[in-house]
C-alpha positions as CSV (number, residue, x, y, z in Angstrom):
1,X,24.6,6.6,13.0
2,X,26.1,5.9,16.3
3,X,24.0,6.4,19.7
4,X,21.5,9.8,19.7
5,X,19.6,11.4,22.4
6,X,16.6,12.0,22.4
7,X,16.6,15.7,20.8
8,X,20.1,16.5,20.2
9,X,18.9,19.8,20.5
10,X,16.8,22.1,23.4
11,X,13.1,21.2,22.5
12,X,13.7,19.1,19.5
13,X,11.9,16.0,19.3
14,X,13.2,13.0,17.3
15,X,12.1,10.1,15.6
16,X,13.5,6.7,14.2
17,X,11.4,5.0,11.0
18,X,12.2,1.4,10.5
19,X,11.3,0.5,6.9
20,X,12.2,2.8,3.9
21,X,9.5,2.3,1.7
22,X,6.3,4.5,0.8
23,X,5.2,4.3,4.2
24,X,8.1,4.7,6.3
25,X,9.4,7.6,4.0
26,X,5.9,9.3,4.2
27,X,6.1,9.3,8.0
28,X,9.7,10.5,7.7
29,X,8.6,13.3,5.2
30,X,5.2,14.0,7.6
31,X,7.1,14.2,10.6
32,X,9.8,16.2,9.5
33,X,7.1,18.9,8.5
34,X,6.3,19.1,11.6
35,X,9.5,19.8,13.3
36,X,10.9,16.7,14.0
37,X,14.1,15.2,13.6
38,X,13.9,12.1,11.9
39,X,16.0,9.0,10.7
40,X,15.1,6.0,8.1
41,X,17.0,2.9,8.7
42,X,16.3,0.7,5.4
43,X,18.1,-2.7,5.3
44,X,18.4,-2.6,1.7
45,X,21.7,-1.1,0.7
46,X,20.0,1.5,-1.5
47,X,16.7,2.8,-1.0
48,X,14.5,2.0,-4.3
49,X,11.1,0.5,-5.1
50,X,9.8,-2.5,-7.4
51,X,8.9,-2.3,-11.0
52,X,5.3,-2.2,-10.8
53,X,2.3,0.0,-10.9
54,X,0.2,1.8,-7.9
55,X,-3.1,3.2,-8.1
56,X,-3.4,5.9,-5.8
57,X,-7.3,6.6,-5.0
58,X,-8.6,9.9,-3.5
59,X,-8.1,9.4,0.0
60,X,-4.3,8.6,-1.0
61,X,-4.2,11.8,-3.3
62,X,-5.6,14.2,-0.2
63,X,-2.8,12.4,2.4
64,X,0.0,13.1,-0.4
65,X,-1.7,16.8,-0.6
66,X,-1.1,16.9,3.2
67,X,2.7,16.2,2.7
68,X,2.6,19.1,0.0
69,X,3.3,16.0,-2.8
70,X,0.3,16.0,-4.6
71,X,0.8,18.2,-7.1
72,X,4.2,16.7,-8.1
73,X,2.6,12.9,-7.9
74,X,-0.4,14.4,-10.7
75,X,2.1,15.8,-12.9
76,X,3.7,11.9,-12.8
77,X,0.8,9.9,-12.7
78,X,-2.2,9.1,-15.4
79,X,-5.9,9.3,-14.5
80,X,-7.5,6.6,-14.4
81,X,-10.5,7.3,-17.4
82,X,-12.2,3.5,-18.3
83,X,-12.2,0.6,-15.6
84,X,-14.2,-2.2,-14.6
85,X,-14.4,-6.3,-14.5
86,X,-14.6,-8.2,-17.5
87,X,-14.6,-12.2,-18.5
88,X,-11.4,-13.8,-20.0
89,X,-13.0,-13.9,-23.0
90,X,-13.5,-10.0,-22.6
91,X,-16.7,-9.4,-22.3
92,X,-17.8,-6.6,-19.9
93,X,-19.5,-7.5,-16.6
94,X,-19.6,-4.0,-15.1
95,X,-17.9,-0.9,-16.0
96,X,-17.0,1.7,-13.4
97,X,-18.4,4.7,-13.4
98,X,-15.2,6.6,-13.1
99,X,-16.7,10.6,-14.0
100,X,-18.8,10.2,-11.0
101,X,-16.2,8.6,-8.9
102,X,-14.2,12.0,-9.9
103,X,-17.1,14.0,-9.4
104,X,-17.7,12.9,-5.8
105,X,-14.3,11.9,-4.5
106,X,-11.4,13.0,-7.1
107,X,-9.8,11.0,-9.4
108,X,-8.1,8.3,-9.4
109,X,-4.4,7.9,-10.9
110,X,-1.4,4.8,-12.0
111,X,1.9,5.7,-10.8
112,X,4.9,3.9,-11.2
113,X,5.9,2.8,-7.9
114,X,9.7,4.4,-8.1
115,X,8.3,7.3,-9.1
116,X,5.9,8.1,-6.4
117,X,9.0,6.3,-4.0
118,X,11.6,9.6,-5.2
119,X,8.8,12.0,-4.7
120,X,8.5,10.8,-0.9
121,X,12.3,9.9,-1.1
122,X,13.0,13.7,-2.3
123,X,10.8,15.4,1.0
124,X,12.6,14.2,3.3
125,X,16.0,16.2,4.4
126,X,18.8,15.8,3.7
127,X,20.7,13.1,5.9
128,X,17.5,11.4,7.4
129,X,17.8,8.3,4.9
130,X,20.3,5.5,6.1
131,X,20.7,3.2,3.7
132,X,22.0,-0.9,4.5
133,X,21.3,-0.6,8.2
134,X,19.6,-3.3,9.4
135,X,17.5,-3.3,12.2
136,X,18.5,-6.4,15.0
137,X,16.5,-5.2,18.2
138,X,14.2,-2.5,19.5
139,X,13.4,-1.4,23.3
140,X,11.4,0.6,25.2
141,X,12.7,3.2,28.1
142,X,10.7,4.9,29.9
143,X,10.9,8.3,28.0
144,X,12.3,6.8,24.7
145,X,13.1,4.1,22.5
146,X,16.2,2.4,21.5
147,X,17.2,0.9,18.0
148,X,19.7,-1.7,18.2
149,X,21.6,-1.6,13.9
150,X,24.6,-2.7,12.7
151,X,26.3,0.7,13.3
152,X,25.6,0.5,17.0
153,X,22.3,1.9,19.3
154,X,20.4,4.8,18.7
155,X,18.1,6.8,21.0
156,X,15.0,8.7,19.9
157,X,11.7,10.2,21.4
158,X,9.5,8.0,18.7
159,X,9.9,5.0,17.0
160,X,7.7,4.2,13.8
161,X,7.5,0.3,12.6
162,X,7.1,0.7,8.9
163,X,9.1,-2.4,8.0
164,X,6.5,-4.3,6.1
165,X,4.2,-7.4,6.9
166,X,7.5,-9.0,8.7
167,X,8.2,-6.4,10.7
168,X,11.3,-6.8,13.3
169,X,9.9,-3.7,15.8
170,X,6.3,-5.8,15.8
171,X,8.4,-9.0,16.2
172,X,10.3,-7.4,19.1
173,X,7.6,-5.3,20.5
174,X,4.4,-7.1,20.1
175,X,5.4,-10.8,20.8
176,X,2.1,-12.2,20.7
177,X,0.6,-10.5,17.5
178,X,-0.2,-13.3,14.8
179,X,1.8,-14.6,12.3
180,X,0.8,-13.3,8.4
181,X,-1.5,-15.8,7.1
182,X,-1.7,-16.9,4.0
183,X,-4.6,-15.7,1.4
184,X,-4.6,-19.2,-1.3
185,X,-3.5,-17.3,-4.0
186,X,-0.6,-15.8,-5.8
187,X,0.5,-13.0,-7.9
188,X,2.5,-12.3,-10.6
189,X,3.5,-8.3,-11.3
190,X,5.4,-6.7,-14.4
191,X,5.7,-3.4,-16.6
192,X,5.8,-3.8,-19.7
193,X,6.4,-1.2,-22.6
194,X,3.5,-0.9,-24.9
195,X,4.7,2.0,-27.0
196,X,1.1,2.7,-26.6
197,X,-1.7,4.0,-24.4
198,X,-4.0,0.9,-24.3
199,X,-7.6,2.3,-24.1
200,X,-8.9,0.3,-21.7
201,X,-7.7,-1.0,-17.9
202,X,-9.6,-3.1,-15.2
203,X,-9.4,-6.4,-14.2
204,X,-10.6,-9.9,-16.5
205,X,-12.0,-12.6,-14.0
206,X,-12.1,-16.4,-14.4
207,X,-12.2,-19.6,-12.6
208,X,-10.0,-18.9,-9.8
209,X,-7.8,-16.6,-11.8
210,X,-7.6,-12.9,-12.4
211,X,-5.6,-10.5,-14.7
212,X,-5.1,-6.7,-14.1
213,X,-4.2,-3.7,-16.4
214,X,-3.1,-0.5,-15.7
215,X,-2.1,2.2,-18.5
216,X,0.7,4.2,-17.2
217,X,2.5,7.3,-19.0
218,X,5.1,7.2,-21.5
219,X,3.4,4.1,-23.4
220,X,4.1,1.2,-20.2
221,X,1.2,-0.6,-19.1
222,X,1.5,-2.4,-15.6
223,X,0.0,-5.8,-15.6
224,X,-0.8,-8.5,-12.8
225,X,-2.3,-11.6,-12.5
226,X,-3.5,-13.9,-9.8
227,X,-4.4,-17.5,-9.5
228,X,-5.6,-20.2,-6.5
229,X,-2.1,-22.3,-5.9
230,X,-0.4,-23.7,-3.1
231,X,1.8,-21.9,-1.3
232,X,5.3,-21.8,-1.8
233,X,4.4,-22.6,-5.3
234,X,6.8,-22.0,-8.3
235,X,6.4,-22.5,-12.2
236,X,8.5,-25.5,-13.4
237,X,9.4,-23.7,-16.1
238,X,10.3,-20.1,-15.3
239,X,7.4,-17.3,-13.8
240,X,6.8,-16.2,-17.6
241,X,6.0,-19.6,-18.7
242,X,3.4,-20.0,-16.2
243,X,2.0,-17.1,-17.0
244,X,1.3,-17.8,-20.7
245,X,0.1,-21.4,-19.9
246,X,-2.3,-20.0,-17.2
247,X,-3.4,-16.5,-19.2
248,X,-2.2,-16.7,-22.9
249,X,-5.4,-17.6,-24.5
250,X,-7.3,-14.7,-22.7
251,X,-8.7,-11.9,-24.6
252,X,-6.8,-9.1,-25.9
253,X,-4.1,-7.4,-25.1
254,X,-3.8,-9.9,-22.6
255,X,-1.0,-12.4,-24.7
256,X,0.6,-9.5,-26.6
257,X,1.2,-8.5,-22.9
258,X,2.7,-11.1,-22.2
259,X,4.4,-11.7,-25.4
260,X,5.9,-8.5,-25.0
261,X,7.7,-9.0,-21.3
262,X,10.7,-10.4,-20.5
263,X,11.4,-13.0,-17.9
264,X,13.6,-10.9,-15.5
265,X,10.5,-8.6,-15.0
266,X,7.8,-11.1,-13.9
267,X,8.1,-10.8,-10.0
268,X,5.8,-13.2,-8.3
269,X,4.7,-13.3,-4.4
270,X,2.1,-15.3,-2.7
271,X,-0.4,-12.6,-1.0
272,X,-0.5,-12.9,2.8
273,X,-2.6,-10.8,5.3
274,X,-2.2,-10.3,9.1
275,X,-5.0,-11.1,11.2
276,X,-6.1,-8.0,13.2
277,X,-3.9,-6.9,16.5
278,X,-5.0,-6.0,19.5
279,X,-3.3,-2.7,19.3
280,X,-0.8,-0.7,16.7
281,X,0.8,1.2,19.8
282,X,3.1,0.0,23.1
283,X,4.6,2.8,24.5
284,X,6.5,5.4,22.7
285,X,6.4,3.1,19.9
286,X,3.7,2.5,16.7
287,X,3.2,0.9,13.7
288,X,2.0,1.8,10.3
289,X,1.3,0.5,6.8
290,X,1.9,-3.4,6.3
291,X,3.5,-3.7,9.8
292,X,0.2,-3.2,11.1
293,X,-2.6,-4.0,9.2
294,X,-1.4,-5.5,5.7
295,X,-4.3,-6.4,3.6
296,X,-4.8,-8.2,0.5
297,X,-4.6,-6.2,-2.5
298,X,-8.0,-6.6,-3.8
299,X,-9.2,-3.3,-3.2
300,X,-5.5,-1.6,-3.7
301,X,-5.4,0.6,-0.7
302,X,-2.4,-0.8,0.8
303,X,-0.1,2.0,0.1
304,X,-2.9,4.1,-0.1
305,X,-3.9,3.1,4.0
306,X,-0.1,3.6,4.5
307,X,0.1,7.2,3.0
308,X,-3.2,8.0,5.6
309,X,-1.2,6.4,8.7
310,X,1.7,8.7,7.9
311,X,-0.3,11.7,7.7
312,X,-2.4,11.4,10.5
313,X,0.1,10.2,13.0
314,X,2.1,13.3,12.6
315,X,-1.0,15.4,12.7
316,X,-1.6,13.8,16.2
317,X,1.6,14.3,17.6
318,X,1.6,17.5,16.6
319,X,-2.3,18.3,18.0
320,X,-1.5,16.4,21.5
321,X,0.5,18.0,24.4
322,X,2.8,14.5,24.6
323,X,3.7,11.4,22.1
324,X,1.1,8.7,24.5
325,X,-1.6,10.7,24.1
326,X,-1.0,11.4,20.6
327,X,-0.5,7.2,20.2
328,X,-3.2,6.2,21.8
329,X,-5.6,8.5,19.4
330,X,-3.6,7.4,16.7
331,X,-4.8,3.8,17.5
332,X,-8.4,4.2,18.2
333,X,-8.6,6.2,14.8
334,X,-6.5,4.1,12.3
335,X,-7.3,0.6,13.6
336,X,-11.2,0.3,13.3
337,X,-10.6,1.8,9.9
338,X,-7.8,-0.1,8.0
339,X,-9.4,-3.2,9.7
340,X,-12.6,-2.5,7.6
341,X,-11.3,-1.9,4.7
342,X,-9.5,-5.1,5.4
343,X,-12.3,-7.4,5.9
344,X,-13.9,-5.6,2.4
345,X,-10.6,-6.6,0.5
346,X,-10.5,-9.9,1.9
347,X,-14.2,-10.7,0.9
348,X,-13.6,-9.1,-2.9
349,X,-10.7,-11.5,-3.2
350,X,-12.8,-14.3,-2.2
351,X,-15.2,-14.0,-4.8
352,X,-13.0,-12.9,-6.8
353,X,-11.2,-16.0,-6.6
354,X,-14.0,-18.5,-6.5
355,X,-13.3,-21.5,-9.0
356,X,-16.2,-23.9,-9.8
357,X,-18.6,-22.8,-12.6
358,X,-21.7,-22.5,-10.8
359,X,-20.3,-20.3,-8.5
360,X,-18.7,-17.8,-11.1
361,X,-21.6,-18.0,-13.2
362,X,-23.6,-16.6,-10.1
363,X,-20.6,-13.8,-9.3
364,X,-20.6,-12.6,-12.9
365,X,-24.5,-12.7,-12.9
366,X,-24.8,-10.6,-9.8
367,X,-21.8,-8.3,-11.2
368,X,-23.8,-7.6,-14.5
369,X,-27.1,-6.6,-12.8
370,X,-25.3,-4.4,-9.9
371,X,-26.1,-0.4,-11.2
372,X,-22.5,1.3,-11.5
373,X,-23.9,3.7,-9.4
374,X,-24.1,1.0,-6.3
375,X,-20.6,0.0,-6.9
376,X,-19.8,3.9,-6.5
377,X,-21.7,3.9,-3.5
378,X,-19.6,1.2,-1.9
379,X,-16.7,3.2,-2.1
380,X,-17.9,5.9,0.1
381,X,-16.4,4.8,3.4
382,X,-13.2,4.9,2.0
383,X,-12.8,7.6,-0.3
384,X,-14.5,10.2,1.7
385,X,-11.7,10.0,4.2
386,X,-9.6,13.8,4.7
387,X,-6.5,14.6,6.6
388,X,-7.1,15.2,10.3
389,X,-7.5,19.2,10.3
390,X,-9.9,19.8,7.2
391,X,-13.1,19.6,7.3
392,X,-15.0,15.9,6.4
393,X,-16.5,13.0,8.4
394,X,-13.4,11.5,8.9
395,X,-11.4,14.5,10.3
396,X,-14.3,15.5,12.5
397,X,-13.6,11.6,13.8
398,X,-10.1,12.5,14.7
């Protein structure tokens, strides 16, 4: 893609997304809805997503409604029936309520990441994805923005930073927003095929250490676990070897998980979170997703929060007479949000991850006496959230 105007076309707006992954192609797909012309630059030379799980919550579910999805991500996905927190040793510290959490909300549903990535991938037109084009520079002119790649500059009316918790556009554009900061803990992620639908998920908590399961269809189960280590960390022996040592005498399915996975599968990361910014907009230019508020994963909405930037920054643009306007409500309506949700996730994962035995003896104490309906509760500010446009506390917000 060599150098664009800004419409290439009487009245046409355009947009450049910089990232190719759920949330850059659900802006692309959102905005293109809406009448805009739109181009993903991805730096990977194909565009494609991890082998790992997703749980998409209802607020997710109504923003993939929004870009007419849903439907297709439901017939793909498996509902979520029996979750909750249990001990290594698999004893049950509280159960969630999931019926009512339907009842109120909507369910809640696995996906395979690459599944729900060629829903998004296949809603966008045709031409808008540019594969292996990476992304060197970004500036601001005074009626658009400029993209600097390796196939020359391009012009556009919009620029959308989706490009992850290292972002290059909020490198370039917001030189004095924090640098990611580490959470003291790690995570290991895999699929792993079952054969079977295992008839429980949730998470198993111990000293410092955590393990997650998640049925998905066609007999895979998605599996990760967490531990307190340095960071930079690496097992001695291979990722899979670590992960038996650490979580192979945990209750079942736990080993026969791991027994049944192969090293090449195990991807580990250390978990990072950005410290809040001052703003996720400069100009004609915003960010979305991990670029702008990545969280820890405790609470898993950080695809979900992704999937809600993308919808409601195209509904703005398209309810506001110019892109500024439509940015700066964008801002004052996504970042009070995502920063809650960020500060809850962060806590969970502290406690979570708490090590000496008093401590966890207290947590899983105060876990088994909290009513499932409380925990329910607790969810409300973030699963009563709606699309700017339909009715709901959050939309009226907007």
């Amino acid at each position: 893609m060599g150098r664009a105007g800004h419409a290439g076309g009487a009245g046409e707006r355009s947009a450049i997304v910089v990232g190719g992954g759920i949330g850059g192609l659900a802006a692309g797909a959102a905005l293109a809805r809406g009448g805009w012309r739109v181009r993903v630059l991805e730096r990977a030379a194909r565009f494609g997503e991890v082998g790992a799980g997703l749980s998409l919550w209802p607020n997710a579910l109504r923003a993939l409604d929004a870009l007419g999805v849903g439907d297709q991500v439901r017939e793909q996905a498996l509902v979520e029936t029996q979750a909750g927190i249990r001990t290594k040793s698999g004893r049950w510290l509280s159960r969630t309520d999931t019926r009512e959490l339907a009842r109120r909300f909507g369910p809640v549903v696995m996906i395979h990441r690459a599944g729900l990535f060629d829903i998004l991938r296949a809603a966008l037109p045709a031409g808008a994805l540019c594969a292996d084009t990476r992304v060197v520079g970004v500036g601001l002119r005074n009626r658009w923005v400029e993209v600097e790649h390796g196939d020359g500059v391009s012009r556009a009316d919009l620029l959308i930073g989706a490009d992850g918790i290292g972002s290059t556009v909020r490198r370039s554009l917001w030189p004095q927003a924090p640098a990611p900061r580490y959470g003291g803990y790690t995570a290991w992620r895999f699929v792993v095929d079952t054969g079977e639908r295992l008839p429980a998920g949730g998470e198993s908590w111990g000293r410092g250490e955590r393990v997650g399961i998640a049925p998905l269809t066609d007999g895979r189960t998605y599996v990760f676990c967490v531990a307190n280590a340095p960071e930079g960390q690496r097992g001695p022996d291979g990722e899979l070897a670590e992960l038996r040592r650490r979580f192979g005498r945990w209750h079942d399915p736990v080993p026969r998980l791991l027994a049944g996975v192969e090293e090449s599968a195990v991807m580990r990361h250390d978990i990072y979170s950005l410290p809040p910014l001052a703003s996720f907009v400069t100009g004609r230019a915003a960010l979305l997703g991990d670029a702008a508020h990545a969280m820890t994963p405790n609470l898993g909405q950080g695809a979900n929060q992704a999937l809600e930037d993308a919808v409601t920054l195209a509904a703005l643009l398209d309810a506001h007479p110019d892109v500024e306007s439509a940015l700066a409500a964008y801002d004052e309506c996504r970042r009070p949000r995502t920063r809650m949700i960020a500060r809850r996730s962060e806590r969970i994962g502290a406690v979570a991850q708490w090590h000496s035995a008093p401590a966890t003896v207290l947590r899983d104490l105060m876990l088994r006496m909290t009513p499932a309906s409380a925990l329910v509760d607790a969810l409300t500010p973030i699963l009563d959230w709606q699309p700017p446009g339909r009715d709901g506390p959050t939309a009226q917000a907007v």
